[in-house]
DRENLO-227017 format. One record per residue (C-alpha): residue number from 1; x, y, z. Coordinates in nm, 4 decimals. Example, Ala and Ser with C-alpha at 12.3 -4.5 7.8 and 13.67 -1.06 7.14 Angstrom:
! DRENLO-227017
@i = 1 east = 1.2300 north = -0.4500 up = 0.7800
@i = 2 east = 1.3670 north = -0.1060 up = 0.7140
This chain:
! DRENLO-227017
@i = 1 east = 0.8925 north = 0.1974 up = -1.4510
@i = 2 east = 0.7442 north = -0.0987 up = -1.6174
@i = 3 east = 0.4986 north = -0.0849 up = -1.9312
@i = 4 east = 0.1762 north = -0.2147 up = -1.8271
@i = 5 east = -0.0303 north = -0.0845 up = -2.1210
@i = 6 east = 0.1313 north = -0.0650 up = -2.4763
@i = 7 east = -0.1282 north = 0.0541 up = -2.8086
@i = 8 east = 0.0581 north = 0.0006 up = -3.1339
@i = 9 east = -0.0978 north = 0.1368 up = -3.4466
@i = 10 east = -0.4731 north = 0.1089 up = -3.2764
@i = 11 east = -0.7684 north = 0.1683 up = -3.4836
@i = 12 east = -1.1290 north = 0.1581 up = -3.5065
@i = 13 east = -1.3711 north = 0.2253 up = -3.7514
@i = 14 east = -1.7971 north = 0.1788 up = -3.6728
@i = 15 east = -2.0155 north = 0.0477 up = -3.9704
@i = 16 east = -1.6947 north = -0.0802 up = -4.1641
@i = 17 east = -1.8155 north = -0.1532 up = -4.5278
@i = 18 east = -2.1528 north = 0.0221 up = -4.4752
@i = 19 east = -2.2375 north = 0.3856 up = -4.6277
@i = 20 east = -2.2711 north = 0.4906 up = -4.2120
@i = 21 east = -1.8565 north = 0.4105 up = -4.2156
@i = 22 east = -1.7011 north = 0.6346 up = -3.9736
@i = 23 east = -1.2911 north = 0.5838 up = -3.8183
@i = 24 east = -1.3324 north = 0.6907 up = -3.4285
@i = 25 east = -0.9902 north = 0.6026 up = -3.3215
@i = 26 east = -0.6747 north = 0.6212 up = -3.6040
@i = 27 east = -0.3327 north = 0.5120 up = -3.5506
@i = 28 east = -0.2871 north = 0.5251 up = -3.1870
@i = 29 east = 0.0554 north = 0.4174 up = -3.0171
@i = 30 east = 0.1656 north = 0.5159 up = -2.6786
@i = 31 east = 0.3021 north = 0.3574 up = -2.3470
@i = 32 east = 0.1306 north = 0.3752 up = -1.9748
@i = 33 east = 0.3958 north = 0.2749 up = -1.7015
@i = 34 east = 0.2863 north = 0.0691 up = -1.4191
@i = 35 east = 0.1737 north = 0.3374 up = -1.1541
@i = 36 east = 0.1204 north = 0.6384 up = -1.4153
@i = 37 east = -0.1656 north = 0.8557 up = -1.3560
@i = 38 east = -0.2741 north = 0.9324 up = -1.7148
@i = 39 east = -0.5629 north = 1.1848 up = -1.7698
@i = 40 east = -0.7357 north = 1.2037 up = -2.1067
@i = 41 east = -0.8918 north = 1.4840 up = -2.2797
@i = 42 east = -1.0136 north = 1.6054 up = -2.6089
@i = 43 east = -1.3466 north = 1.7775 up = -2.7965
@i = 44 east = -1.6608 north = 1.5822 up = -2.8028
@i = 45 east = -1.6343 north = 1.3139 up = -3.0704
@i = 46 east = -1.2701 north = 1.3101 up = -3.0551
@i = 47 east = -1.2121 north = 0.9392 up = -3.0078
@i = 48 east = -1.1697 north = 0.9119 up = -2.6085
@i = 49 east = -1.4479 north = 0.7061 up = -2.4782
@i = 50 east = -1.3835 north = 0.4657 up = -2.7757
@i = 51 east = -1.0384 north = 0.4313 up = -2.7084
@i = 52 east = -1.0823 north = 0.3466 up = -2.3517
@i = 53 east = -1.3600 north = 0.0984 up = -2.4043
@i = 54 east = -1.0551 north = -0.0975 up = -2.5903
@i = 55 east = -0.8329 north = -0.0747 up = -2.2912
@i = 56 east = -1.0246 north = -0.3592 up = -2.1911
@i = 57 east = -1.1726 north = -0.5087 up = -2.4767
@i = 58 east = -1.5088 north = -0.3981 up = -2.4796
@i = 59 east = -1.4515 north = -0.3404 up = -2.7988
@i = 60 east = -1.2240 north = -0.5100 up = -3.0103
@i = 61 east = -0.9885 north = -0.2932 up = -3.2310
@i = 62 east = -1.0272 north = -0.2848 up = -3.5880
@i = 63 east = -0.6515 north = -0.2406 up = -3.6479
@i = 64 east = -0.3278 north = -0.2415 up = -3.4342
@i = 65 east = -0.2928 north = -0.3966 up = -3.0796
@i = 66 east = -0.3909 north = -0.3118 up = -2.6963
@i = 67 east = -0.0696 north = -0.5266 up = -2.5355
@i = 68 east = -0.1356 north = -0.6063 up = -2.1778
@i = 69 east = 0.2130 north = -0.6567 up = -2.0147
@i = 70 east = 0.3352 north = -0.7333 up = -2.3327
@i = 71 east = 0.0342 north = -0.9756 up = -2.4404
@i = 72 east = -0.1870 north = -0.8978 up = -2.6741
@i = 73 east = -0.5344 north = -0.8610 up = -2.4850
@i = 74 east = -0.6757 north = -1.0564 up = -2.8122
@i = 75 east = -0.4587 north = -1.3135 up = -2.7943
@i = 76 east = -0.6999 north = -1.5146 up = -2.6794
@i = 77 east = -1.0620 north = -1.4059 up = -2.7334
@i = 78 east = -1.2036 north = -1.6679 up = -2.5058
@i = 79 east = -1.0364 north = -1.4908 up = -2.2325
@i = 80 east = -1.1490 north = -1.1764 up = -2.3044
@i = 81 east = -1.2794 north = -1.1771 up = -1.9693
@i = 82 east = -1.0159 north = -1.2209 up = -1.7719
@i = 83 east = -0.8586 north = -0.8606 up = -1.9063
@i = 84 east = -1.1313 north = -0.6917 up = -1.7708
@i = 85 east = -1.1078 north = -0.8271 up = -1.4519
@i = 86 east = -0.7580 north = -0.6665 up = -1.4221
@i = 87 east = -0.8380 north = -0.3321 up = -1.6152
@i = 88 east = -1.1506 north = -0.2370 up = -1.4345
@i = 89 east = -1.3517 north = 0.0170 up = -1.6472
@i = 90 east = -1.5625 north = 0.3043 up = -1.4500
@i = 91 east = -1.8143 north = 0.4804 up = -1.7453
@i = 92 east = -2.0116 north = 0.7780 up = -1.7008
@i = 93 east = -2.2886 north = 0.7510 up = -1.5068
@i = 94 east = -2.1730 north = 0.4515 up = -1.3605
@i = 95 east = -2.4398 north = 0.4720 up = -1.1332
@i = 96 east = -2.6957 north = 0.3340 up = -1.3575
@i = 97 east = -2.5547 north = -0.0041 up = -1.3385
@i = 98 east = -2.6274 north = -0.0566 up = -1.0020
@i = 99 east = -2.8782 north = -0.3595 up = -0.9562
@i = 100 east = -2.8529 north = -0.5885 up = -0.6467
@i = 101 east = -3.0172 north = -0.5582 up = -0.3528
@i = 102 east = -2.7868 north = -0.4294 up = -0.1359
@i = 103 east = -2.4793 north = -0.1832 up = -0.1849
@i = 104 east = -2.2712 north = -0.4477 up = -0.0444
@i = 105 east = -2.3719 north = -0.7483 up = -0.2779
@i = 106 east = -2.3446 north = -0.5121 up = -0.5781
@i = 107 east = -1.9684 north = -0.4209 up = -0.4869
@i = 108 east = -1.9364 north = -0.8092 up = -0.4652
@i = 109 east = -2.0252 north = -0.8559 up = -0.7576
@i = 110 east = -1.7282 north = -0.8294 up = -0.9687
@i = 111 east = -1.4489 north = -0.9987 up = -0.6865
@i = 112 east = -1.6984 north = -1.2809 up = -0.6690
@i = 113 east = -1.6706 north = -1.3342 up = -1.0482
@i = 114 east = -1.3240 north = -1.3603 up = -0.9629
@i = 115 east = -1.3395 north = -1.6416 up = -0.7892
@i = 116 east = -1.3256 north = -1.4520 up = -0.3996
@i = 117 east = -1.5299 north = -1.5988 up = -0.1428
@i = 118 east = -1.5307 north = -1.6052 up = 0.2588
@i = 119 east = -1.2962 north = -1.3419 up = 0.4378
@i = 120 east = -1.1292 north = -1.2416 up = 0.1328
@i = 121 east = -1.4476 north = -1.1221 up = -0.0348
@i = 122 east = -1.5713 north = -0.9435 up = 0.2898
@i = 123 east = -1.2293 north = -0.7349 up = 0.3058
@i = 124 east = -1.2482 north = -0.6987 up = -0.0745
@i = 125 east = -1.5636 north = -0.5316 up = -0.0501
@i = 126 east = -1.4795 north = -0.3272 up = 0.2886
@i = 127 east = -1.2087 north = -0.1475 up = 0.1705
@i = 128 east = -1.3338 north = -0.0830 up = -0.1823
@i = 129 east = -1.6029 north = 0.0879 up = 0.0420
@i = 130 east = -1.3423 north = 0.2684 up = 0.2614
@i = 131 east = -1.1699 north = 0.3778 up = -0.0598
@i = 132 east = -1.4524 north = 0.5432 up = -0.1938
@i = 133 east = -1.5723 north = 0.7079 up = 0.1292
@i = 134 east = -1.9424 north = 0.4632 up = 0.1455
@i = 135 east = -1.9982 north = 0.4382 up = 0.5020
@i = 136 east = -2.0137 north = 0.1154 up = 0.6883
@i = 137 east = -2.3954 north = 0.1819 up = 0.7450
@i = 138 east = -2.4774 north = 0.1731 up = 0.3802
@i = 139 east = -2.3210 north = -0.1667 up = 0.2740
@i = 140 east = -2.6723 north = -0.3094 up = 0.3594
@i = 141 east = -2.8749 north = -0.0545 up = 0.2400
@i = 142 east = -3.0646 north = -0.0738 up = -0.1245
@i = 143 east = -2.8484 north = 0.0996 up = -0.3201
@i = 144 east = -3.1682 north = 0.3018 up = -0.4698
@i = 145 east = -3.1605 north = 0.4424 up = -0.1279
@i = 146 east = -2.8585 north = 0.6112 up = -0.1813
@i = 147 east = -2.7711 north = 0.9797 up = -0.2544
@i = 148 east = -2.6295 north = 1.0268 up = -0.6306
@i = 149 east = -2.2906 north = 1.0717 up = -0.5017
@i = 150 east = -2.3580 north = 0.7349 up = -0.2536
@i = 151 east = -2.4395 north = 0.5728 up = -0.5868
@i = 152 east = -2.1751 north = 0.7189 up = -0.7586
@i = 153 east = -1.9310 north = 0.5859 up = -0.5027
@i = 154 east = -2.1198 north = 0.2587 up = -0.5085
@i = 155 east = -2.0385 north = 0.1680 up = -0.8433
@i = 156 east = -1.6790 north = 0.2563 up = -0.8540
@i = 157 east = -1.5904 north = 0.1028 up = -0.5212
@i = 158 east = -1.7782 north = -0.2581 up = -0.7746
@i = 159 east = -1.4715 north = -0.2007 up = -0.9975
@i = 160 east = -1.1949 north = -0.1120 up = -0.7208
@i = 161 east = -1.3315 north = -0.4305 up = -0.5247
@i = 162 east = -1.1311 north = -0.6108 up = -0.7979
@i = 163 east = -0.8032 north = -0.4609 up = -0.7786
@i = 164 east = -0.7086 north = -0.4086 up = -1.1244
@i = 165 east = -0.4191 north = -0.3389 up = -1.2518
@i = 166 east = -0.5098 north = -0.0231 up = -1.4521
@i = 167 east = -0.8317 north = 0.2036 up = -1.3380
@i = 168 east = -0.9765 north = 0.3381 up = -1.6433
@i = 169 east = -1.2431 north = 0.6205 up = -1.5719
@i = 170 east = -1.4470 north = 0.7573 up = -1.8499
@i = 171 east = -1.6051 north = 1.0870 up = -1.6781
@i = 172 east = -1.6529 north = 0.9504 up = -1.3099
@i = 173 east = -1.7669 north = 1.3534 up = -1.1897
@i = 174 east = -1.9854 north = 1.4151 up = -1.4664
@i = 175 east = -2.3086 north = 1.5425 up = -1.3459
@i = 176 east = -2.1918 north = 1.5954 up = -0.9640
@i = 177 east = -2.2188 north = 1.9681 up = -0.7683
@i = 178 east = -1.8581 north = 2.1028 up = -0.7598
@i = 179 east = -1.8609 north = 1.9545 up = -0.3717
@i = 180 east = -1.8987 north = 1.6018 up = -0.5084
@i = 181 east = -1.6331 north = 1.6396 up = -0.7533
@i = 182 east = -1.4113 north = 1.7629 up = -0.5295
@i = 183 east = -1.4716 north = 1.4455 up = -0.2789
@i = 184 east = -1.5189 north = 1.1776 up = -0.5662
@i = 185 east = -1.1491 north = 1.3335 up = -0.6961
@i = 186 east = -0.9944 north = 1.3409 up = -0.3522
@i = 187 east = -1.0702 north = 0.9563 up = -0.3386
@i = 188 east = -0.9835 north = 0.8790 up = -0.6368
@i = 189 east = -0.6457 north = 1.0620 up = -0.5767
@i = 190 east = -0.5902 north = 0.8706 up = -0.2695
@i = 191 east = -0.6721 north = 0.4969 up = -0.4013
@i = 192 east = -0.4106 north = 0.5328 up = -0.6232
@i = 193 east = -0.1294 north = 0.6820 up = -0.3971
@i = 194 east = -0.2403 north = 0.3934 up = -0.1500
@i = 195 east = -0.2594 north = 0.1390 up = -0.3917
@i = 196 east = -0.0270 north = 0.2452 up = -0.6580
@i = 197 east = -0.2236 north = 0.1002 up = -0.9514
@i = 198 east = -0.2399 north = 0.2645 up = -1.3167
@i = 199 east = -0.5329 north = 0.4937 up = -1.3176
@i = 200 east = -0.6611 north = 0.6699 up = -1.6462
@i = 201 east = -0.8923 north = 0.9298 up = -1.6145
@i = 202 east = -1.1007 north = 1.0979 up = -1.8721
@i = 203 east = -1.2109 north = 1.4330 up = -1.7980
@i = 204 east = -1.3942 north = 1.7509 up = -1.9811
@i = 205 east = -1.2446 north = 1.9951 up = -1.6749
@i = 206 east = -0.8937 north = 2.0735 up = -1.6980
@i = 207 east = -0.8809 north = 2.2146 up = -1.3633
@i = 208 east = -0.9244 north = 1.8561 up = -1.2336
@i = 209 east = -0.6766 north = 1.6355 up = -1.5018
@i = 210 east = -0.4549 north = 1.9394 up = -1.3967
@i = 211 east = -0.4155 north = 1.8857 up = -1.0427
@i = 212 east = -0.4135 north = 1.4795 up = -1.0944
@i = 213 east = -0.2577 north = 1.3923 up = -1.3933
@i = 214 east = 0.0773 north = 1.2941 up = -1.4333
@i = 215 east = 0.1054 north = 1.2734 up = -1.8158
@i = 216 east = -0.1791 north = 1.3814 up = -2.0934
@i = 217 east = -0.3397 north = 1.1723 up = -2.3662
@i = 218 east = -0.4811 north = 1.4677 up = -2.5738
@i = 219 east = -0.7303 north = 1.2986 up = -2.8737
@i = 220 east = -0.8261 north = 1.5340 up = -3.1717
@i = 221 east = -1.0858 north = 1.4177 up = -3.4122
@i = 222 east = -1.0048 north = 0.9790 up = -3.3226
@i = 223 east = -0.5613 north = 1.0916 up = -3.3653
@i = 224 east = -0.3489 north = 1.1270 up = -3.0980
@i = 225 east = -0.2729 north = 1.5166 up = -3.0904
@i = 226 east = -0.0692 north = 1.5267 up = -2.7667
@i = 227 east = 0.1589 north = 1.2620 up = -2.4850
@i = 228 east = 0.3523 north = 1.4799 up = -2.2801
@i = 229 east = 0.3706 north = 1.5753 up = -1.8986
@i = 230 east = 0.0823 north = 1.7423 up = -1.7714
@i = 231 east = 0.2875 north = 2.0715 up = -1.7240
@i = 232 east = 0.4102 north = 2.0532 up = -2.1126
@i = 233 east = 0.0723 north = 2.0004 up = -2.2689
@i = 234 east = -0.0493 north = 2.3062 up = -2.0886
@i = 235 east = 0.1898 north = 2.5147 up = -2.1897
@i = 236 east = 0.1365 north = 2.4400 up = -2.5559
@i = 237 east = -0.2398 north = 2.6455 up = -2.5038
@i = 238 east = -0.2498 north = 2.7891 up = -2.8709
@i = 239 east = -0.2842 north = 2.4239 up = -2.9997
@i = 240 east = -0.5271 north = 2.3133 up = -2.7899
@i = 241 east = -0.7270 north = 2.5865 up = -2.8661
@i = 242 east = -0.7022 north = 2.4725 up = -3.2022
@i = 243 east = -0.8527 north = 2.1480 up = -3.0488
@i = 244 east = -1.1605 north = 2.3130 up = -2.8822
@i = 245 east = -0.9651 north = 2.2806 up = -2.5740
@i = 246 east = -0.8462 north = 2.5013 up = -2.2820
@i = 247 east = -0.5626 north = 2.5170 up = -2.0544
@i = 248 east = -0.6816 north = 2.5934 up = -1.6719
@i = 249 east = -0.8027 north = 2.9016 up = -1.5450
@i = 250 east = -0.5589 north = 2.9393 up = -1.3320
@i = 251 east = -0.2863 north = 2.9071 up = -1.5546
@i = 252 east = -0.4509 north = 3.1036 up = -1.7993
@i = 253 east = -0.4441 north = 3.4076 up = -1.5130
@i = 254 east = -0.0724 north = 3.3121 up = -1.4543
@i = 255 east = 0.0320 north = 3.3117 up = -1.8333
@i = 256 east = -0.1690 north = 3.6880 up = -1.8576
@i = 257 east = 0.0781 north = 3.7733 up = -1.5840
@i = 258 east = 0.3922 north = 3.6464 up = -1.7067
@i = 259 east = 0.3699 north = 3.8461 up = -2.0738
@i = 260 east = 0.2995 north = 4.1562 up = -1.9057
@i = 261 east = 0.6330 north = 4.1444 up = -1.6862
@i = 262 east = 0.5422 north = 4.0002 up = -1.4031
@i = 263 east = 0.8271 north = 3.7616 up = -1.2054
@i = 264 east = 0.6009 north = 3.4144 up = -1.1983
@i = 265 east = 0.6922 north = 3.1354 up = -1.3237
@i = 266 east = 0.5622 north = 2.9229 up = -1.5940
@i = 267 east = 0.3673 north = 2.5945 up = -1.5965
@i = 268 east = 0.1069 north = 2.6923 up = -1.2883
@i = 269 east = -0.1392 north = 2.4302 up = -1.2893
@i = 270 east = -0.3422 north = 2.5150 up = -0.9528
@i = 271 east = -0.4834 north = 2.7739 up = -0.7122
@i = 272 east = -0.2393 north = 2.6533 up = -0.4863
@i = 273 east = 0.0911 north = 2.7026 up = -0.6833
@i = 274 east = -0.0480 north = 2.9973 up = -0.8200
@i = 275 east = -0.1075 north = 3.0942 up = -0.4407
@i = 276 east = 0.2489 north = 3.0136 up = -0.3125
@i = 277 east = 0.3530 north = 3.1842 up = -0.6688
@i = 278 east = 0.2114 north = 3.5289 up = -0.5561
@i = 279 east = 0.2435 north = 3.5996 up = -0.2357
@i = 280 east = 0.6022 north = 3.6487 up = -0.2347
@i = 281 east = 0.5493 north = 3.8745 up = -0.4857
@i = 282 east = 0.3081 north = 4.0687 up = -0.3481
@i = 283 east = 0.4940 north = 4.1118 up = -0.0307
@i = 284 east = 0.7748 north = 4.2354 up = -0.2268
@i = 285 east = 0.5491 north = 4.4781 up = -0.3832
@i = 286 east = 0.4323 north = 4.6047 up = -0.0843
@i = 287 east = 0.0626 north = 4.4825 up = -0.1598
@i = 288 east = 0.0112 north = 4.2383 up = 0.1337
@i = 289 east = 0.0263 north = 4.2473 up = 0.4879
């Protein structure tokens, strides 16, 4: 696979020279192949939300590089814009950014900066929609109309409109009943098997990066603790305890169960392994059916 994201030695620091100096982000280098699904996670504070508003220049790095297929993203400040028109940021509570009069203008908003017009726009903006599971009834509704979820979807189907390159979402099921999250996810999850684009996702609920995540950025006080395969960073559980973090329930149940004897293997990551995990067991201990 192909690099399409590359930090080298990335840094940033608020209130440089000021007595309110603090470094966020120190030192970060890593690689995110074309197609990765990368899920982020780390204490509150740790570094994560700054980090990815550099992805795509919202903020400009006080030290080291964001490389965008090999360019760096700063290259070119003038252009800034163009970066973030192919790594499409989602932030928390994206809903709040919602402003035109109907759901369909405001998810044209961003291809139309791009330059789309005509057809192209109208299927832009269509399957953005589809993606995101709006309904074809709501594109010309106010989106103040819409159900927090409806928002929700509203504002990330904007960014998806635009078909960037990398998918960078800070939080996207914060503040949603468990159902939501579960749909929001689901989507999510199937926009980028469909489309095969980078997605990051930053998450507080390990249950969720879990099931998703291919590989794990884990960020401990603005440093880059962890890099590794989901199923290797949750097997190292002591340290992120040490980080004020947790491995999954789940395989928190399943690790319980392998140091007291029992046959099940290591790196369970959902109810469904753990499910397909057990019952074989179980049968074999006479405990089902």
């Amino acid at each position: 696979m192909s690099c399409v994201l590359e930090l080298k030695n990335l840094g940033f620091v608020y209130g440089a020279g000021t007595p309110f100096e603090k470094r966020a982000v120190d030192d970060v280098s890593l690689q995110i192949n074309q197609g990765e699904f990368i899920g982020v996670i780390g204490h509150t504070g740790s570094g994560k939300s700054t980090l990815m508003q550099m992805l795509n220049g919202l903020i400009r790095p006080t030290d080291g590089q964001v490389l965008l297929d090999g360019k760096d993203i700063w290259e070119q400040p003038k252009k800034i814009r163009s970066v973030r028109f192919r790594v499409g940021m989602v932030f928390q509570y994206p809903e709040y950014q919602l402003f035109e009069e109907t759901v369909r203008k405001d998810i044209a908003f961003g291809p139309q900066n791009m330059g789309l017009e005509g057809e192209t726009l109208d299927k832009a903006v269509i399957d953005a929609a589809a993606f995101t599971g709006l309904k074809p009834e709501l594109l010309d509704k106010s989106p103040f109309d819409l159900s927090g979820g409806e928002k929700r979807r509203a504002a990330i189907a904007g960014v998806i409109a635009m078909n960037p390159e990398v998918l960078v979402l800070d939080e996207p099921t914060a503040g949603l009943d468990p159902m939501g999250r579960e749909v929001l996810l689901s989507q999510i999850v199937n926009y980028h098997k469909q489309r095969h684009n980078t997605v990051v996702l930053v998450s507080h609920t390990m249950e969720d990066i879990a099931r998703v995540a291919d590989k794990i950025i884990v960020m401990n006080k603005g440093r880059l603790a962890m890099y590794e395969p989901t199923k290797e960073v949750f097997r190292r559980g002591d340290e992120l305890a040490q980080y004020g973090l947790r491995v999954p329930q789940i395989t928190k149940i399943m690790q319980d169960l392998l140091r007291k004897g029992f046959d099940v293997p290591e790196g369970v990551l959902t109810v469904d392994e753990a499910f397909s995990a057990l019952v074989p067991l179980l049968k074999k201990e006479g405990q089902l059916w």
